[in-house]
N, C-alpha and C positions, 0 to 999 in steps of 0.2 A: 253221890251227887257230882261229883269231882268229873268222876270217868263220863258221866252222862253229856257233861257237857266237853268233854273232851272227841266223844263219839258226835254230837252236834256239830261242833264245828267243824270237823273233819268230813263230814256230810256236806256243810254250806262250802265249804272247799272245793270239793269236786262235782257238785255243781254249778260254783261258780264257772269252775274252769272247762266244764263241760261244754255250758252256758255260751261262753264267751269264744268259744271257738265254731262258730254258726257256719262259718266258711268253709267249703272244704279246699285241701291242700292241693287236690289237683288241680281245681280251677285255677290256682295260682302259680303255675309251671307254665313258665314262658318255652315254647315252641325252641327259637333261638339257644335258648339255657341247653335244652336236650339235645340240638346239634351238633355243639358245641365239645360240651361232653363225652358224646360216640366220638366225634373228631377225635377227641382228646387224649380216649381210650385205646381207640387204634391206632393212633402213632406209639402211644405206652408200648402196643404190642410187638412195634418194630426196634426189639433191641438186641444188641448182638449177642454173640451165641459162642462160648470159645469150647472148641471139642480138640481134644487131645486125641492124638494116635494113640497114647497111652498115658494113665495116670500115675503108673507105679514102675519104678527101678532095681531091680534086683543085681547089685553086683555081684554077688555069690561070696565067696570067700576069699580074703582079703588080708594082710598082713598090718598088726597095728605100725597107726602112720605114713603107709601110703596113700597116697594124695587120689581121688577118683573124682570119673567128672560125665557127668548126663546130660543128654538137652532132651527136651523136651517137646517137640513139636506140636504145634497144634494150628487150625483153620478158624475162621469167624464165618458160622456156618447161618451169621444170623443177617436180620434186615439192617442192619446200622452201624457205623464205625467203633470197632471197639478200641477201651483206652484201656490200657493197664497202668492203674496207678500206685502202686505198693508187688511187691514181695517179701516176703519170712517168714523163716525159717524157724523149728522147732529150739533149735540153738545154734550158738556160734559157730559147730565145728561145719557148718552147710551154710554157704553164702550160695543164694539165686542174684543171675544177674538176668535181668527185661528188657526189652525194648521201651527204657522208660517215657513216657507221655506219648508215644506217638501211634497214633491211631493208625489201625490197620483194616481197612477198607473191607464191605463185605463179600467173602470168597478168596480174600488173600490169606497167608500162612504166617505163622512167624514160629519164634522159639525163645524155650528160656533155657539158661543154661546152669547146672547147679553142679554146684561143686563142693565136696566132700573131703575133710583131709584126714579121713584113716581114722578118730579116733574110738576110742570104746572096747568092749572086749564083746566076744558071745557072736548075740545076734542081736543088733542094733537096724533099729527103724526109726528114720525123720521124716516130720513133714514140712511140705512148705505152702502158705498158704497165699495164694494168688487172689490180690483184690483189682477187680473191673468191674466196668460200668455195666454188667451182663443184667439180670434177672435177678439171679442169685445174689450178687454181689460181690463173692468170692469164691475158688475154684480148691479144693484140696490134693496136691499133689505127693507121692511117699518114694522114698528111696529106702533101698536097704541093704543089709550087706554081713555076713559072719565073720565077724573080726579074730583072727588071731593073735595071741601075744605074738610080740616083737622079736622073741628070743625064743618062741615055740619049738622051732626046728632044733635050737642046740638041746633044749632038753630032752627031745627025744633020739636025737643021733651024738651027742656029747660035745662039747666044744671042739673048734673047725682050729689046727693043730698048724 
């Protein structure tokens, strides 16, 4: 009995709601509303675009704690001024420095410059992650580099006499 009338009202429910929606929705779509919106849309579509000549840095092989340093070049290859508002890094030992806040017009260039000071052993890779006003909203950039101990050479040639 319970569920019967649970199955009931659940019936007068939806056609209550059925019922009560006699209008349709498109009748109700103002002309202007939809103008509006494509407008709205395609300005969305005009936002910038940051392309890098290259995403990735390879300093090759490297002595621990010397100091390395990359830029970065890149174009705003999009319809709209881009802003870069942040840069960071994976960790402390890579500070990126930006052209911070200042918007770089569409078709001009700019650069970031990242700088690495030697640390780690092996082969060590960071990234740095670039936040702008693009699509995306942020850009992933990678350096890398085979670090050798500091005192590698005297162990293999013996201490320098």
């Amino acid at each position: 009995m319970k569920r019967a009338t649970t199955d009931l009202s659940l019936v007068m429910a939806v056609l209550l709601v059925g019922l009560s929606c006699k209008d349709k929705a498109s009748s109700k779509v103002l002309a202007d509303n939809v103008d509006n919106a494509t407008t709205r849309d395609e300005a969305q579509k005009n936002l910038p675009v940051m392309t890098f000549e290259n995403s990735e840095h390879d300093f090759g092989t490297i002595t621990q704690g010397t100091a390395q340093e990359t830029r970065f070049k890149f174009t705003n290859t999009g319809q709209a001024p881009l802003i870069i508002t942040d840069a960071k890094s994976s960790c402390g030992c890579t500070v990126p420095e930006y052209p911070k806040n200042t918007p770089i017009a569409p078709g001009d260039s700019g650069e970031l410059l990242v700088k690495f000071n030697g640390s780690g052993q092996n082969q060590v890779t960071k990234t740095i992650t670039v936040t702008a006003n693009t699509e995306k909203g942020s850009e992933i950039l990678r350096i890398k580099a085979f670090v050798n101990p500091k005192n590698a050479a005297e162990q293999i040639a013996g201490p320098v006499k």
